[in-house]
NUMI-276803 format. One record per residue: chain; residue in three letters; x, y, z of N, C-alpha, C in turn. Coordinates in Angstrom, 1 decimal. Last residue first. Layout:
# NUMI-276803
(atom "A" "Ala" (X Y Z) (X Y Z) (X Y Z))
...
//
This chain:
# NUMI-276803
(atom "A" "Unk" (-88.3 14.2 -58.7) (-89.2 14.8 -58.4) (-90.1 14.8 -59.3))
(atom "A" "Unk" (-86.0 12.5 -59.6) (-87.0 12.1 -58.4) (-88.1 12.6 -58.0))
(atom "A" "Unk" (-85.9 13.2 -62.1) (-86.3 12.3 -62.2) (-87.1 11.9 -60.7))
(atom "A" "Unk" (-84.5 15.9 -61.0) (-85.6 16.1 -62.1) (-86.6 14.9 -62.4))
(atom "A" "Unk" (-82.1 14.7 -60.4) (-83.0 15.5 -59.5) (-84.1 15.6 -60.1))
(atom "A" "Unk" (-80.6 14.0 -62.1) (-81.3 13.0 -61.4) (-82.3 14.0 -60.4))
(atom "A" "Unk" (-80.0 16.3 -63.5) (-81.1 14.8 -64.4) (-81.6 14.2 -62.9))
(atom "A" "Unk" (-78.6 17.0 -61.3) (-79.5 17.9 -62.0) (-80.4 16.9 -62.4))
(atom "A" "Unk" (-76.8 15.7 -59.0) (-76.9 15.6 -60.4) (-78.3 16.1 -60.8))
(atom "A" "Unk" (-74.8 16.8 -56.4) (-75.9 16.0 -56.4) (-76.3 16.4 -58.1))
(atom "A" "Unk" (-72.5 15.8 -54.0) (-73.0 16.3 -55.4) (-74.1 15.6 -55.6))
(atom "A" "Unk" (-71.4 17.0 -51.0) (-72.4 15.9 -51.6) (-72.6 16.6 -52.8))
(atom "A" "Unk" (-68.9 16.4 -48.6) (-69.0 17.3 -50.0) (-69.9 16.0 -50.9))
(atom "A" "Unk" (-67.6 17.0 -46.1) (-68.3 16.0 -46.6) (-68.7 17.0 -47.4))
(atom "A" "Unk" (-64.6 18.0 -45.6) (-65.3 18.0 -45.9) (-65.9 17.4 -46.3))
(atom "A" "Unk" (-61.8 15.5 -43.3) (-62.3 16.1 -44.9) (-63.5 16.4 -44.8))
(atom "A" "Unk" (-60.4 17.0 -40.4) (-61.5 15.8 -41.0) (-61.5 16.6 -42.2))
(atom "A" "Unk" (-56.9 16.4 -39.8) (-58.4 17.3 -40.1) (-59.2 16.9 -41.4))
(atom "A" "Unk" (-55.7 14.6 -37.0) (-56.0 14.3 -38.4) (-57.3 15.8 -38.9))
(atom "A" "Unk" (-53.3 16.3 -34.6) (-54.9 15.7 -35.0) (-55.5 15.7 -36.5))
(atom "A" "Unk" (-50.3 15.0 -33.4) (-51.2 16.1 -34.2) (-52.3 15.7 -35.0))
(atom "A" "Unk" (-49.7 14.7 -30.2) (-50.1 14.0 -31.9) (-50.9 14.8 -32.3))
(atom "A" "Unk" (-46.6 15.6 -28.8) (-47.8 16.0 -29.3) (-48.6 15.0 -30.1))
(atom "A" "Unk" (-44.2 13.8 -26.9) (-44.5 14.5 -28.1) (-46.1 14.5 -28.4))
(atom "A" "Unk" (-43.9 11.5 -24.5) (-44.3 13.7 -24.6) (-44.8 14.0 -25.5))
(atom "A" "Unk" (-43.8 9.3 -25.5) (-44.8 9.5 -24.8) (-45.0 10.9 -24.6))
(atom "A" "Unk" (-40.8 9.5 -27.1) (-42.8 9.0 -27.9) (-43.7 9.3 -27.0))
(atom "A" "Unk" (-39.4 10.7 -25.4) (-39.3 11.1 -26.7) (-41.4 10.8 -26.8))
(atom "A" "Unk" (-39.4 8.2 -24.1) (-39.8 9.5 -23.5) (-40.0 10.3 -24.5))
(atom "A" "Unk" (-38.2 6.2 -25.1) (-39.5 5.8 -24.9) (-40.3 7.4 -24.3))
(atom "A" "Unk" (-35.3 7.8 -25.8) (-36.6 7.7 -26.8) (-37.8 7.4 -26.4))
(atom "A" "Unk" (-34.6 7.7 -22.9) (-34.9 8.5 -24.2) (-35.8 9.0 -25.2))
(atom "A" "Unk" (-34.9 4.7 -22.4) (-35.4 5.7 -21.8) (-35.7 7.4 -22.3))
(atom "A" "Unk" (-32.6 4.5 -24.5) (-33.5 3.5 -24.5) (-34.8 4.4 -23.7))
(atom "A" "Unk" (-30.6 5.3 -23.2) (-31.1 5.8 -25.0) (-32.5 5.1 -24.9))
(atom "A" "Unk" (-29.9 4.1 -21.2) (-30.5 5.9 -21.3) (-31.2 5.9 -22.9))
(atom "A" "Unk" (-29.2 1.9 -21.8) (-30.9 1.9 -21.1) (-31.2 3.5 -21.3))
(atom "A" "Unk" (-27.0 2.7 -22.9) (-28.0 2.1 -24.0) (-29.0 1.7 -22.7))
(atom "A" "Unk" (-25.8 3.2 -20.4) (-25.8 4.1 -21.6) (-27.0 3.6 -22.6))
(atom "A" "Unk" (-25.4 0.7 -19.1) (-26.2 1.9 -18.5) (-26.5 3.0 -19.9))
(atom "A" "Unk" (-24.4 -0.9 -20.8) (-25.8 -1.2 -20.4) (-26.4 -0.3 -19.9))
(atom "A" "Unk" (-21.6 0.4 -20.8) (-22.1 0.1 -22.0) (-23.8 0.0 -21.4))
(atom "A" "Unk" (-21.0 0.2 -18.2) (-20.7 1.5 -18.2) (-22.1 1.2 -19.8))
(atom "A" "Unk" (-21.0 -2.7 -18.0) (-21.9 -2.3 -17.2) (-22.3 -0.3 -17.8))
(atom "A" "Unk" (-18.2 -2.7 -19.6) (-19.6 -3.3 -19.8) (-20.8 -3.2 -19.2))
(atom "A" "Unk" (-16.7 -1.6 -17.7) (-16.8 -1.2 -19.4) (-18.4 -1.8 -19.8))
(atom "A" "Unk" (-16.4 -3.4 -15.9) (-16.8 -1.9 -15.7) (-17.2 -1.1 -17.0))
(atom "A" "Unk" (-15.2 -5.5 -16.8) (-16.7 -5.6 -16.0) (-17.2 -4.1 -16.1))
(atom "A" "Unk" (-12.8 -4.9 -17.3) (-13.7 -4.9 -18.8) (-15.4 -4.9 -18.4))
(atom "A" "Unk" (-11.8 -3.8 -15.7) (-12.4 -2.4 -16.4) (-12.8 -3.3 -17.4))
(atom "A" "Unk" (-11.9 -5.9 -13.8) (-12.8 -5.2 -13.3) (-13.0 -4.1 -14.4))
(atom "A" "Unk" (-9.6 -7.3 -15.9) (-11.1 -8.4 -15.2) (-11.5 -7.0 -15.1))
(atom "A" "Unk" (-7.3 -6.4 -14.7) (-8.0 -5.9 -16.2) (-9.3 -6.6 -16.1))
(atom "A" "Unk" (-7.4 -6.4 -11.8) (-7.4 -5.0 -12.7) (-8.1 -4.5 -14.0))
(atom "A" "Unk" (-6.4 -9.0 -12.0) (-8.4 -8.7 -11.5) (-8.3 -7.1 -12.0))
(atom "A" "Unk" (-4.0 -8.9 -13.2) (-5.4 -9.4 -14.1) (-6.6 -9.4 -13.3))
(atom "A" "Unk" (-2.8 -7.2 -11.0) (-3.0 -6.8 -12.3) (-4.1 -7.2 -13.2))
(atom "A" "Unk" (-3.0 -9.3 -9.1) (-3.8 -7.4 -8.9) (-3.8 -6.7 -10.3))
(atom "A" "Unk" (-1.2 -10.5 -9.9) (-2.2 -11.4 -9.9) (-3.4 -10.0 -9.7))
(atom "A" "Unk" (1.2 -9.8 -10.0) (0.5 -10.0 -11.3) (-0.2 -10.1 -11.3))
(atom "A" "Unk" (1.3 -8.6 -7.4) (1.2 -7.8 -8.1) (0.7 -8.3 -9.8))
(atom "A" "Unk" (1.6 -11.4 -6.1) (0.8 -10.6 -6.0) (0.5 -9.5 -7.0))
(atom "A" "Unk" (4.1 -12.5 -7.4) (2.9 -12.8 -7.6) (1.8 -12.4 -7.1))
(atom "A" "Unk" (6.1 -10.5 -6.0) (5.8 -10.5 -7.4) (4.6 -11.1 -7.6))
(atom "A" "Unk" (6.1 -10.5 -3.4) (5.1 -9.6 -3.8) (4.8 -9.6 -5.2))
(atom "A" "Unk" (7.7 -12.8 -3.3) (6.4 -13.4 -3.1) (5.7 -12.2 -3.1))
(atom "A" "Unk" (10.5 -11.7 -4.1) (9.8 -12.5 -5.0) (8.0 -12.9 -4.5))
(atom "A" "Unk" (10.7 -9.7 -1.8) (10.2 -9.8 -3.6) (9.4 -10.3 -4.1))
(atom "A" "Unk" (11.1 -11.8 0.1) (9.5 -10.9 0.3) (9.6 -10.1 -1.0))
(atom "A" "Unk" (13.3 -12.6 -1.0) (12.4 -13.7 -0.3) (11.1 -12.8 -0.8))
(atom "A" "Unk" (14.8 -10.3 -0.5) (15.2 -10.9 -2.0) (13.5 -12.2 -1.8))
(atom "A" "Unk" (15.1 -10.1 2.3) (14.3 -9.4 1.4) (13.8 -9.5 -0.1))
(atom "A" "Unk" (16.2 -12.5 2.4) (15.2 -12.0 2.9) (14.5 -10.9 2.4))
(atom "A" "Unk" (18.8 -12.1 1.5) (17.6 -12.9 1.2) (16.7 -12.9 2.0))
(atom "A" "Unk" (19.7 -9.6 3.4) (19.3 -9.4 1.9) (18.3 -10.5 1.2))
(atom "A" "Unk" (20.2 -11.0 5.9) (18.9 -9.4 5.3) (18.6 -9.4 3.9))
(atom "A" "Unk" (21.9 -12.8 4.8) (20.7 -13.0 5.4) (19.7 -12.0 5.2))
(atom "A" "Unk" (24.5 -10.3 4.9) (23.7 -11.3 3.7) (22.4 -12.1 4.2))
(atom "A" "Unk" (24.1 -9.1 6.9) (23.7 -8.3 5.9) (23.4 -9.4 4.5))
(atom "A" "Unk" (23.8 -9.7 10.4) (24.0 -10.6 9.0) (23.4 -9.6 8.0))
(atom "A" "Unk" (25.0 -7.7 12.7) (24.2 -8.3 12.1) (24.5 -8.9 10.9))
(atom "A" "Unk" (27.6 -7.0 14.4) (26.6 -8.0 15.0) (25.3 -8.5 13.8))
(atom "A" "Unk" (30.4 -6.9 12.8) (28.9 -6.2 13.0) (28.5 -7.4 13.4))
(atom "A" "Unk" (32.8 -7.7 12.2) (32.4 -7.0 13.8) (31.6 -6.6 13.7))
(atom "A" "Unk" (32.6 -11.3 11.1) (32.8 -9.8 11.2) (32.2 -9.0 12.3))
(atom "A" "Unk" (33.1 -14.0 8.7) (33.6 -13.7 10.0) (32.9 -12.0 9.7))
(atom "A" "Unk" (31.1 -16.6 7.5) (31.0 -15.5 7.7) (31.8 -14.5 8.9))
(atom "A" "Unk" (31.0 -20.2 6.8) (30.5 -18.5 8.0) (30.9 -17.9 7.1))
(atom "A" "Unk" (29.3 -21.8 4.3) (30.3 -21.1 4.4) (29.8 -20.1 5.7))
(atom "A" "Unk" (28.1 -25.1 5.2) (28.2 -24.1 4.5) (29.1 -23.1 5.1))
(atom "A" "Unk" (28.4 -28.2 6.1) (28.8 -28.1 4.9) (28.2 -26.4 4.4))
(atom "A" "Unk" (31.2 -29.0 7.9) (30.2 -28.4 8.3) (30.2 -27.9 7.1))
(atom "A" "Unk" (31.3 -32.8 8.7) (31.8 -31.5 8.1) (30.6 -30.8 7.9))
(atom "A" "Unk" (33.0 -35.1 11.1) (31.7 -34.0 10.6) (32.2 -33.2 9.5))
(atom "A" "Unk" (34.2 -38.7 10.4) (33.9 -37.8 11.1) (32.7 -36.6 11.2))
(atom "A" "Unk" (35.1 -41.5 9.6) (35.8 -40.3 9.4) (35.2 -39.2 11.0))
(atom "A" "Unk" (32.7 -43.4 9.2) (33.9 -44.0 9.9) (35.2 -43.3 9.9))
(atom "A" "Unk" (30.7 -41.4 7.2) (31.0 -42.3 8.0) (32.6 -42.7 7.7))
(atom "A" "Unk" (30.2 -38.3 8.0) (31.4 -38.8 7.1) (31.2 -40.0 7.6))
(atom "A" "Unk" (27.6 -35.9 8.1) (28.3 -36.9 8.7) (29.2 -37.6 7.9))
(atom "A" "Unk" (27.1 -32.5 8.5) (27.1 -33.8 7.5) (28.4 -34.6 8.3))
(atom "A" "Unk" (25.1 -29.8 9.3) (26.3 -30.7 9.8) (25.9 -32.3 8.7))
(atom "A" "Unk" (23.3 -28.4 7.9) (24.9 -27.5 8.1) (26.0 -28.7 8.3))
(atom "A" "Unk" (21.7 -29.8 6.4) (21.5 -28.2 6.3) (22.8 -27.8 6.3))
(atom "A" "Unk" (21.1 -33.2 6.2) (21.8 -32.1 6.7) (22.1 -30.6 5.6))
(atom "A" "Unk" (18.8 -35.2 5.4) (18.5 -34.3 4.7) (19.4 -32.8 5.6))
(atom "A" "Unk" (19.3 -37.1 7.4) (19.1 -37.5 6.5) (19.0 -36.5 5.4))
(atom "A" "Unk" (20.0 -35.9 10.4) (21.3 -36.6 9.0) (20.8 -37.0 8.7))
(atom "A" "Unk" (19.1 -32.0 10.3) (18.9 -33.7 10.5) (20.1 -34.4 9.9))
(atom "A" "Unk" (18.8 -29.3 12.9) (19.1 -30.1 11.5) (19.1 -31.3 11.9))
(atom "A" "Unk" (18.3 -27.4 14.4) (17.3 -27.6 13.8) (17.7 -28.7 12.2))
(atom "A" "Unk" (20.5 -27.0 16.2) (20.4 -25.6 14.7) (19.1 -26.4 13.9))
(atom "A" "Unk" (19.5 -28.4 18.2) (19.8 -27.1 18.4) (19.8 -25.9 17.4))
(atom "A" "Unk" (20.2 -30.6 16.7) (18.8 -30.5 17.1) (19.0 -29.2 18.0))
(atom "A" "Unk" (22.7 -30.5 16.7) (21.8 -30.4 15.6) (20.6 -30.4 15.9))
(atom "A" "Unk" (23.6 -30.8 18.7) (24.2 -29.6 18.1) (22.8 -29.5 17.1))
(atom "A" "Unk" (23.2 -33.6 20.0) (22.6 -32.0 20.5) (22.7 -30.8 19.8))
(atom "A" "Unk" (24.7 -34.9 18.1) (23.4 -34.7 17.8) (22.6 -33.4 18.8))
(atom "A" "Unk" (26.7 -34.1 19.1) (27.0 -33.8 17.8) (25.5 -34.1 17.7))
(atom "A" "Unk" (27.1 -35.2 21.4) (27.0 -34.2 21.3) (26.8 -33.3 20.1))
(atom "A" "Unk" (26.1 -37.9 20.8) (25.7 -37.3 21.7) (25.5 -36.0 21.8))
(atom "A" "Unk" (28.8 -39.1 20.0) (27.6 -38.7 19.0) (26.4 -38.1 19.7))
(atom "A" "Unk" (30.7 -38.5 22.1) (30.9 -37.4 20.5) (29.2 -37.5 19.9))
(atom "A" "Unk" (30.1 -40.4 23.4) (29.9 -39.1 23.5) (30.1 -38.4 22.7))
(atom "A" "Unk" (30.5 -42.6 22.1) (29.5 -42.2 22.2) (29.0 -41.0 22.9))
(atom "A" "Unk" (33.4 -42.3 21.5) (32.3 -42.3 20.6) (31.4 -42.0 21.1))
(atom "A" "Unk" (34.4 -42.3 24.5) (34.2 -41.3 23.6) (33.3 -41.2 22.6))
(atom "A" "Unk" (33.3 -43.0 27.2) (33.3 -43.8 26.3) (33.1 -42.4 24.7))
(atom "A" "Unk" (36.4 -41.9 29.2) (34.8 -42.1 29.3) (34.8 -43.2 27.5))
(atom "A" "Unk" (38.7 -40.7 31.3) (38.4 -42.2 30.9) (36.4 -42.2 30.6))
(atom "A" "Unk" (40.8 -38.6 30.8) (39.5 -38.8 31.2) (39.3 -40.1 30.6))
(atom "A" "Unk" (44.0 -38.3 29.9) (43.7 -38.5 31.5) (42.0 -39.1 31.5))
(atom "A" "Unk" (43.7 -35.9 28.2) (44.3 -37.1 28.1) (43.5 -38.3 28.8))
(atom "A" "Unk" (40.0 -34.1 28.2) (41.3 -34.6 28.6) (42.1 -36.1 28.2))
(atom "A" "Unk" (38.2 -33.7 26.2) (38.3 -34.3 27.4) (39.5 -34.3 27.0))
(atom "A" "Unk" (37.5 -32.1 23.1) (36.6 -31.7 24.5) (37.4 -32.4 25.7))
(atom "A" "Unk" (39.5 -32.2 21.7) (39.2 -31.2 22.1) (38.6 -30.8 23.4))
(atom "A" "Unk" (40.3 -34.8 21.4) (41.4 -34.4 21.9) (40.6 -32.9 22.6))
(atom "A" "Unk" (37.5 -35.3 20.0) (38.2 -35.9 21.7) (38.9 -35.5 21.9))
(atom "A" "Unk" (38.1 -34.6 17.8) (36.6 -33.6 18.5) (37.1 -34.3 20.0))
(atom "A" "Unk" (39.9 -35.6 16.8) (40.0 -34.4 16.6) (39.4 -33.8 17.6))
(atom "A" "Unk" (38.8 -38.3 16.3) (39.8 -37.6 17.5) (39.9 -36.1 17.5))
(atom "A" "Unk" (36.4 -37.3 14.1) (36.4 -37.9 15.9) (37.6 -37.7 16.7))
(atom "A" "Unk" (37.7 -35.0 12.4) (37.6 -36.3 12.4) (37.3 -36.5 14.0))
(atom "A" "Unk" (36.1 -32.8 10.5) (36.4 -32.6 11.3) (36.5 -34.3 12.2))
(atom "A" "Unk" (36.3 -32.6 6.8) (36.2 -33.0 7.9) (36.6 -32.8 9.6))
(atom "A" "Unk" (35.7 -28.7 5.3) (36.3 -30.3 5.5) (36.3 -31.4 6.8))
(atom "A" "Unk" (33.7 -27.4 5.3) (33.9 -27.7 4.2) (34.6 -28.7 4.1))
(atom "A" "Unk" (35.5 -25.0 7.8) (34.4 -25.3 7.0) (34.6 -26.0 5.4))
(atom "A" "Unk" (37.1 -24.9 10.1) (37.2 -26.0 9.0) (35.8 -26.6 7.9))
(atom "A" "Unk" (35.8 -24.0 12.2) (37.2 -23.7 11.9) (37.5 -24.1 10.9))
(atom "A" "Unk" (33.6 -25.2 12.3) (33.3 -23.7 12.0) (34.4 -23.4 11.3))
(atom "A" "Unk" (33.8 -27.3 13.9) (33.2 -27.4 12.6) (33.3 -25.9 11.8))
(atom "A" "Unk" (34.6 -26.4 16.5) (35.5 -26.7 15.6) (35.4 -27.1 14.1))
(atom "A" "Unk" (32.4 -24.5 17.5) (33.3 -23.7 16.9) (34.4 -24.7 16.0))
(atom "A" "Unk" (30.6 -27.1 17.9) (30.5 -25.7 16.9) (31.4 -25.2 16.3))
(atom "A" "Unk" (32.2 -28.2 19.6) (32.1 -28.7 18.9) (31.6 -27.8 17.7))
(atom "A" "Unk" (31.9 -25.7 21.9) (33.4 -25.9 21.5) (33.1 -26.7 20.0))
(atom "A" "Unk" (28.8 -26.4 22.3) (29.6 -25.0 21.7) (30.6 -25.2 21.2))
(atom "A" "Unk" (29.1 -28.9 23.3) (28.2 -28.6 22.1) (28.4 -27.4 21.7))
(atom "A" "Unk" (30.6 -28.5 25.9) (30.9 -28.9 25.1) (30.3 -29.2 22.9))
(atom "A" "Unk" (27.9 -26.2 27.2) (30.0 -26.3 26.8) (30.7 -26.8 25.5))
(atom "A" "Unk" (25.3 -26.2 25.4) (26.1 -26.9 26.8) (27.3 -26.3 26.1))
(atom "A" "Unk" (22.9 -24.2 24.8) (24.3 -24.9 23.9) (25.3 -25.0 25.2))
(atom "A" "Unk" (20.2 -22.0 23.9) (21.2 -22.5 25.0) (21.6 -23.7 24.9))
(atom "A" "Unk" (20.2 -19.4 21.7) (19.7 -20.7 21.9) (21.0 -21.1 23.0))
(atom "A" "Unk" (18.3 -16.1 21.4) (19.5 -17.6 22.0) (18.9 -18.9 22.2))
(atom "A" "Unk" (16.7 -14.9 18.5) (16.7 -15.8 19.7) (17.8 -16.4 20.3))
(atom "A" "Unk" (17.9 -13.7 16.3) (18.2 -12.8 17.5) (17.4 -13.6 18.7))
(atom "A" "Unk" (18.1 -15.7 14.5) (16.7 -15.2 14.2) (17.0 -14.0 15.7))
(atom "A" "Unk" (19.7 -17.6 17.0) (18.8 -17.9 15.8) (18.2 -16.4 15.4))
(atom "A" "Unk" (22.6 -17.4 18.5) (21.6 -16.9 18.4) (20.9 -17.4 17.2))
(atom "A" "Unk" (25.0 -18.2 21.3) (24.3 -18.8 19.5) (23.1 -18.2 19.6))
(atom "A" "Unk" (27.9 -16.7 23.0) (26.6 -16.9 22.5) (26.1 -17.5 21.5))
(atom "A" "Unk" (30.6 -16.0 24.1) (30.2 -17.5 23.9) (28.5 -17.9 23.5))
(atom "A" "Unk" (31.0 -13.4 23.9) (30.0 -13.7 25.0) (29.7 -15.1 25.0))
(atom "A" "Unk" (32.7 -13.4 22.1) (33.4 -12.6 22.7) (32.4 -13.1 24.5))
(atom "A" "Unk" (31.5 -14.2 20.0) (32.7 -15.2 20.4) (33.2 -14.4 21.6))
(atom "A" "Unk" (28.8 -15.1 19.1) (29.3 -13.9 19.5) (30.3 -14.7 20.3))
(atom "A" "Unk" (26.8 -16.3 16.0) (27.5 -17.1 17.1) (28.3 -15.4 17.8))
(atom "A" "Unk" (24.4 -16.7 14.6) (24.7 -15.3 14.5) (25.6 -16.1 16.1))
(atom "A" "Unk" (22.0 -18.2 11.9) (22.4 -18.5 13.1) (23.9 -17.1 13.3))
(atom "A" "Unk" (20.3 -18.3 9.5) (20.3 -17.3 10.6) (20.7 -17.4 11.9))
(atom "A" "Unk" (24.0 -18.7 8.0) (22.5 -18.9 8.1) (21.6 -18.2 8.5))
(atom "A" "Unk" (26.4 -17.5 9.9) (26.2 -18.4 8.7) (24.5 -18.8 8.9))
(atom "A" "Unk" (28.8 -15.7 11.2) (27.5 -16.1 10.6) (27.6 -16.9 9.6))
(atom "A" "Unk" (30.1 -14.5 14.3) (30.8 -15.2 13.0) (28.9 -15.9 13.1))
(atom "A" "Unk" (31.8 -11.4 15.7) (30.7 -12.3 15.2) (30.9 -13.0 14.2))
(atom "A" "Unk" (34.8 -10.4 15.9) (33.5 -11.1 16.7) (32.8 -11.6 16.5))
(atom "A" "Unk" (37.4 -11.3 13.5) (36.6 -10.7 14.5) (35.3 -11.5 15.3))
(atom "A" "Unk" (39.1 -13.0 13.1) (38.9 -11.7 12.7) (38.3 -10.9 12.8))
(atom "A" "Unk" (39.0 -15.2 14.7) (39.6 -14.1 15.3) (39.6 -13.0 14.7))
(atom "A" "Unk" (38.7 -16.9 12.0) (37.7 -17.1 12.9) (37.8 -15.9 14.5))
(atom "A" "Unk" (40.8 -16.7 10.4) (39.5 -16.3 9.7) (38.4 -15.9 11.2))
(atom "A" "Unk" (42.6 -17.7 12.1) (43.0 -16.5 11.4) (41.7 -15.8 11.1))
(atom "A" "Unk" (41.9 -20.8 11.2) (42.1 -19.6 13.0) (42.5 -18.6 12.8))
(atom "A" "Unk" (41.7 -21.0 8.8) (41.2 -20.7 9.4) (40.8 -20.2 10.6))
(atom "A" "Unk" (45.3 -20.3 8.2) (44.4 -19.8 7.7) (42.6 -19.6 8.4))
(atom "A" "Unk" (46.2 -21.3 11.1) (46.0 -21.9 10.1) (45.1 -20.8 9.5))
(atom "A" "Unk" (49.3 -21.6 13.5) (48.4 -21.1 12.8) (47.7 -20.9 11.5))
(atom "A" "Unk" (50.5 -24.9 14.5) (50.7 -23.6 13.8) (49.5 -22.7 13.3))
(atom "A" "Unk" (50.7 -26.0 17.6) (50.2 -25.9 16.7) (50.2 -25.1 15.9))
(atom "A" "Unk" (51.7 -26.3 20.4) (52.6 -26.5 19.5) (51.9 -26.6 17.4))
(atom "A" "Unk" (49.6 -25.9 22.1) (50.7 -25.1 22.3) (51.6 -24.7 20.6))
(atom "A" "Unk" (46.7 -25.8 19.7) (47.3 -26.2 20.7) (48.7 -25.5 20.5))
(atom "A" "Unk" (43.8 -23.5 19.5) (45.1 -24.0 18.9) (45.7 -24.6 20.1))
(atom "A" "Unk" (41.4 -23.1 20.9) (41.1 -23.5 19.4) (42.4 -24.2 19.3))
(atom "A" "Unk" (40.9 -23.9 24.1) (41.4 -22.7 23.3) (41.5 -23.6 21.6))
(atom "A" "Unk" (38.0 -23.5 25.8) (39.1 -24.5 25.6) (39.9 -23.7 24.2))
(atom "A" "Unk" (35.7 -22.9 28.6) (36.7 -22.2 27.3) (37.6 -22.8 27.1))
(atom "A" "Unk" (32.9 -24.0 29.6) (34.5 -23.9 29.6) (34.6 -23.5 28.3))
(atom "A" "Unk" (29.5 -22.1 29.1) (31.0 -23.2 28.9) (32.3 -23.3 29.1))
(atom "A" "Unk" (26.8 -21.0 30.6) (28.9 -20.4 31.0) (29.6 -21.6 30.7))
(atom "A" "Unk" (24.4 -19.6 30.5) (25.3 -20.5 29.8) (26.7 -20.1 30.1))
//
């Protein structure tokens, strides 16, 4: 990708807070998109994405003026010349929809680029200017991301936790009362029985009556 390079300010233009913002250094973020001004690059996620000339310059002017419109002439004076005779509008929308289907956005539901009817674009979140190549706020929600979705894991390991010691408690309970159970039935089958001792058979026998039988 090798876009012409067209310069942000014109001769007679004054320097504006955000062309100030946007040279403060190299890398300028916003989202997970990671722009390197020094290599004319757009990266997603540390993928490049490949961005004609003029769909870059239109980046950077949404960039320069985050939050407020960026009007159609504005975006003409930038990209063509006095001199070029084409059909602007519809090249503006052209490009401005390349852009977007590049950062993966729509205008029904716009992420970054919002349309102004019969005005212009505005890019509706904040960059980020600085000389680290990486996004430390992006890392962070991201991490802040894979929190929050370990938290519902961890509640949810918690109540099969308590689920398995009441299962375990209760199984622990059945085993114990089979032993008792086992126990005793062992208890009754070892133990001795001790043998009834027979009564003496003990005959009386009565004198008179003896006397009578014989």
């Amino acid at each position: 990708m090798s876009p012409e390079l067209i310069s942000m300010q014109g001769p007679d233009e004054p320097a504006t807070s955000e062309h100030v913002m946007l040279s403060s250094g190299r890398y300028i973020h916003f989202g997970p998109f990671r722009i390197d001004q020094q290599r004319q690059e757009v990266t997603r996620n540390g993928a490049r994405l490949k961005l004609q000339g003029k769909v870059y310059q239109i980046l950077l002017a949404l960039l320069e003026k985050p939050g407020e419109v960026v009007t159609r002439e504005e975006l003409r004076v930038r990209l063509w010349p006095a001199d070029t005779h084409v059909n602007y509008d519809a090249n503006v929308n052209t490009t401005v929809n390349k852009l977007r289907q590049a950062l993966g956005d729509s205008t029904d539901k716009p992420l970054y680029i919002e349309t102004i009817p019969r005005k212009g674009y505005c890019l509706v979140v904040q960059p980020e200017v600085s000389d680290k190549s990486g996004n430390p706020h992006h890392a962070l929600s991201e991490s802040s991301s894979d929190s929050a979705k370990e938290s519902p894991r961890n509640s949810l390991s918690f109540k099969f936790s308590k689920s398995d010691f009441w299962l375990v408690l209760g199984v622990i309970g059945l085993i114990l009362l089979g032993m008792l159970l086992g126990a005793g039935i062992t208890r009754l089958w070892i133990s001795p029985v001790v043998p009834m001792s027979p009564s003496p058979l003990t005959i009386t026998f009565s004198i008179p009556a003896m006397r009578t039988f014989f």
